[in-house]
C-alpha positions as CSV (number, residue, x, y, z in Angstrom):
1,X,19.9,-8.1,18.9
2,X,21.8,-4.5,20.6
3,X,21.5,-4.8,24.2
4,X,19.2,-2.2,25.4
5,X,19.3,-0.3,28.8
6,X,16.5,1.9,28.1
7,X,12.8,1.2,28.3
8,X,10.8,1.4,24.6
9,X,7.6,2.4,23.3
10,X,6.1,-0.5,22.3
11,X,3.1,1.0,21.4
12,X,4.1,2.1,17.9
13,X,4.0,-1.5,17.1
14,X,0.5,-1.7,17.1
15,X,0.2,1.8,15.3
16,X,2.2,0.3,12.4
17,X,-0.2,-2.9,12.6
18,X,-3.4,-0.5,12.3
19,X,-1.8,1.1,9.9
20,X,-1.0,-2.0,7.9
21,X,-4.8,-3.1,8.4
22,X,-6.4,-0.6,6.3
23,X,-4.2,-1.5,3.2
24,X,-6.1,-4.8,3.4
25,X,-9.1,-3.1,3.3
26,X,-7.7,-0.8,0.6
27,X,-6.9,-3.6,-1.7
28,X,-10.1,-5.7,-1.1
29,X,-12.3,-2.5,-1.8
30,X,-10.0,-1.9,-5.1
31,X,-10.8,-5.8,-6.0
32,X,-14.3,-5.3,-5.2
33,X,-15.1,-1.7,-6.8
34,X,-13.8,-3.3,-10.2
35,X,-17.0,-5.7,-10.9
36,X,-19.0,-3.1,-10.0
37,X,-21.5,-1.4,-11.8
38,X,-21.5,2.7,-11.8
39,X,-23.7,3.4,-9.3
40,X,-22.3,0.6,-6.7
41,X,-18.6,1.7,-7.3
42,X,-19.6,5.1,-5.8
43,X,-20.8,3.4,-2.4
44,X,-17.7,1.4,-2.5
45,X,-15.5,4.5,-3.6
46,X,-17.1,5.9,-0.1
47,X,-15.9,3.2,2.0
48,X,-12.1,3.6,0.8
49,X,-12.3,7.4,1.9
50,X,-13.0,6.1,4.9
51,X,-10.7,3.8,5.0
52,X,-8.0,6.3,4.1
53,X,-9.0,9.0,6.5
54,X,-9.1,6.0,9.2
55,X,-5.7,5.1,8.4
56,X,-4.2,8.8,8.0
57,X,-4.9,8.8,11.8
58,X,-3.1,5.8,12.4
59,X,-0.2,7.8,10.2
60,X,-0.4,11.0,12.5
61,X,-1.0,9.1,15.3
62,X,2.5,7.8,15.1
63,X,4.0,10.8,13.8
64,X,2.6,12.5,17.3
65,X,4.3,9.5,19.5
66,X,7.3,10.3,17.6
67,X,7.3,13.8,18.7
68,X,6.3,12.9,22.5
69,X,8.5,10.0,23.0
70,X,12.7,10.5,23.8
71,X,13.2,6.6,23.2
72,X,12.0,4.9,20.0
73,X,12.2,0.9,19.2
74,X,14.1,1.9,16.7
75,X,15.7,4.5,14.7
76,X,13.5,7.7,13.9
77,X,14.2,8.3,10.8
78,X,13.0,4.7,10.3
79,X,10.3,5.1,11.9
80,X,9.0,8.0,9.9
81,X,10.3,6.8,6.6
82,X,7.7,3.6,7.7
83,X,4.8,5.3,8.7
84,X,4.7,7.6,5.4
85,X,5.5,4.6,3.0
86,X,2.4,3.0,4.5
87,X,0.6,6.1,3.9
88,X,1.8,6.3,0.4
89,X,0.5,2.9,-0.4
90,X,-3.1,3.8,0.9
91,X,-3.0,7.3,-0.5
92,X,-2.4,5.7,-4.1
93,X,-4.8,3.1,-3.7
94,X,-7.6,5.5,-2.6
95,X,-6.4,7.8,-5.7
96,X,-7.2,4.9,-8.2
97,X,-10.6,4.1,-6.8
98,X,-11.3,7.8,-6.7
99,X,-10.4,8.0,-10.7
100,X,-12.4,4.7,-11.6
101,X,-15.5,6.9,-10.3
102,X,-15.2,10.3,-11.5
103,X,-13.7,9.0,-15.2
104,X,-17.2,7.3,-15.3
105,X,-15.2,4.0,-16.4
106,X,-17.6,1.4,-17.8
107,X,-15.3,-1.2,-18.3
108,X,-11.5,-1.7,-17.4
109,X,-8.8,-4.0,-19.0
110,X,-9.0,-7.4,-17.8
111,X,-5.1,-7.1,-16.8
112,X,-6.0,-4.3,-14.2
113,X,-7.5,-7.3,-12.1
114,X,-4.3,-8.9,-12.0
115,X,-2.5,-5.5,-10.9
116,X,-5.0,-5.4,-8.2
117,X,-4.4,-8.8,-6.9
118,X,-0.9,-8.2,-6.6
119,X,-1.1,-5.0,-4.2
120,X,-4.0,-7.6,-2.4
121,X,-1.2,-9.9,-1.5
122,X,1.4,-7.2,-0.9
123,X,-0.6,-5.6,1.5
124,X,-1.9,-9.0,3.4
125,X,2.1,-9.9,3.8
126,X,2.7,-6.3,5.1
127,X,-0.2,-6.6,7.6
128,X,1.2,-10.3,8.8
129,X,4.9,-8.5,8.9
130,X,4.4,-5.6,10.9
131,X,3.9,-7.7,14.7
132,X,7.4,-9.2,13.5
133,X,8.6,-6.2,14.1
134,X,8.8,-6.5,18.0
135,X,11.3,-9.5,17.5
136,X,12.5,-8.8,13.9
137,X,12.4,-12.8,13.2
138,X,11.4,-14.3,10.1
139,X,10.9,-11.1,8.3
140,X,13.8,-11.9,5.5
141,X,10.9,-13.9,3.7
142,X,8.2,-10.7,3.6
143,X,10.6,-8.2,1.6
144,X,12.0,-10.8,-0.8
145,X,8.3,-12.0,-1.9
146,X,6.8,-8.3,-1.8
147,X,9.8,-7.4,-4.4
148,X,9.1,-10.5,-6.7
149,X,5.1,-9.3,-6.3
150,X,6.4,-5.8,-7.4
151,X,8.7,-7.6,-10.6
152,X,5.3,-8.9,-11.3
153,X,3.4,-5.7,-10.9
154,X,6.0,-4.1,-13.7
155,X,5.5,-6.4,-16.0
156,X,1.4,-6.7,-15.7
157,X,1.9,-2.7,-15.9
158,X,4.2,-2.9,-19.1
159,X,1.8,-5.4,-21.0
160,X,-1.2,-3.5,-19.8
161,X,-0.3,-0.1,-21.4
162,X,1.0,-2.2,-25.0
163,X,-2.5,-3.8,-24.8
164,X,-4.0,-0.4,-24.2
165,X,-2.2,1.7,-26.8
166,X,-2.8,-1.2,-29.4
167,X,-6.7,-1.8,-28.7
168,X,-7.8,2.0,-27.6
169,X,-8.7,4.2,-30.6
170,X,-10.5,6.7,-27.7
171,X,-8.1,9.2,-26.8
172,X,-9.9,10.5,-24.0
173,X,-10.4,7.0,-22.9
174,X,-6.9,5.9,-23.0
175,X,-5.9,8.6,-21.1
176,X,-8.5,8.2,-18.3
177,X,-7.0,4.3,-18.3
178,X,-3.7,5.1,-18.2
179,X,-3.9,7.7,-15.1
180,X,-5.9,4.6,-13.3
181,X,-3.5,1.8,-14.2
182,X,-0.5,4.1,-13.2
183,X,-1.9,4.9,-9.7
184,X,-1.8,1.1,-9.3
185,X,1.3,1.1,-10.3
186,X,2.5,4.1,-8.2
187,X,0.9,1.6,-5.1
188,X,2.8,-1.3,-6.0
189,X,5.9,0.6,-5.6
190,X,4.9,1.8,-2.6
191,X,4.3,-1.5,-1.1
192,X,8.1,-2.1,-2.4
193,X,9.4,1.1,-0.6
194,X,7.5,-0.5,2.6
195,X,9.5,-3.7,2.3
196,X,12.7,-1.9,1.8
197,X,11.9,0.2,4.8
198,X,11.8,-2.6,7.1
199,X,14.9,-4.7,5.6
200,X,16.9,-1.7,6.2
201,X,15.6,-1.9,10.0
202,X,16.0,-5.2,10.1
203,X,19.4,-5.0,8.9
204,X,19.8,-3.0,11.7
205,X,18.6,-4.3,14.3
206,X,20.3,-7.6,13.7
């Protein structure tokens, strides 16, 4: 670790762990909204809004200390290119509930389950990577598993729109599917770009 002569600002630390919080939630409420019926899914559709308005705050929140603060814990660019990659992986998440409502989807294809399990366990290791920040120590082990999770997420996506386009006579339908099953996809990425974010500060850091 760089010697350091200057005090830091610890507290975007637990910013970024706030931040990271809500993608739990995020994910649980995706799992949860997809074995619901019509009426329930808009109840649960209502608690990821929240959830997402809750964790653009944390996003601003640390985009304000970044303005206030002279010395950062690490580089600012970093910093930002963190915050908003978190942000991204909420914002898509919350996007894909909010088009399993409004579509009026009855049923979705089985393998949108496992898409949705993925970005579960993406964002549970990003929650339990962001207080390794403070000592960057063991974090080699979060962005090499969230990019296998993500290989995986490609190829559930992949099989997922050949199942669709074979099975789907309903135009409108398949297009309402594919939008949805893309979002996901667009999170799981995200949730890549997170990892990459920190093994770029990690990498310097070290």
């Amino acid at each position: 670790m760089r010697l350091r002569l200057t005090p830091r600002d610890t507290s975007y630390f637990d910013l970024f762990a706030t931040q990271a919080s809500y993608l739990v939630t995020g994910a649980n409420l995706l799992a949860e909204i997809l074995g619901a019926d019509r009426a329930t899914r808009k109840e649960i559709n209502k608690r990821m809004a929240e959830a997402e308005h809750a964790a653009d705050e944390a996003t601003h929140a640390i985009m304000r200390r970044l303005n206030q603060t002279f010395v950062t814990p690490f580089d600012r660019d970093d910093i930002y290119n963190l915050a908003s990659s978190l942000d991204d992986c909420m914002d898509f998440m919350d996007e894909a509930s909010d088009l399993i409502v409004l579509y009026k989807v009855d049923e979705l294809p089985a393998r949108v389950s496992d898409q949705v399990q993925v970005l579960q366990r993406a964002a549970e290791l990003t929650a339990e990577a962001m207080p390794r920040l403070r000592s960057m120590d063991s974090l080699q082990e979060y962005w090499v598993e969230v990019n296998r999770l993500e290989n995986q997420a490609d190829k559930t996506h992949r099989k997922l729109l050949a199942q669709m386009f074979d099975e789907i006579t309903d135009a409108v339908l398949l297009l309402k599917l594919k939008e949805i099953v893309e979002k996901l996809e667009d999170a799981a990425d995200a949730f890549e770009k997170v990892a990459n974010s920190i093994e770029t500060i990690a990498l310097k850091e070290s």
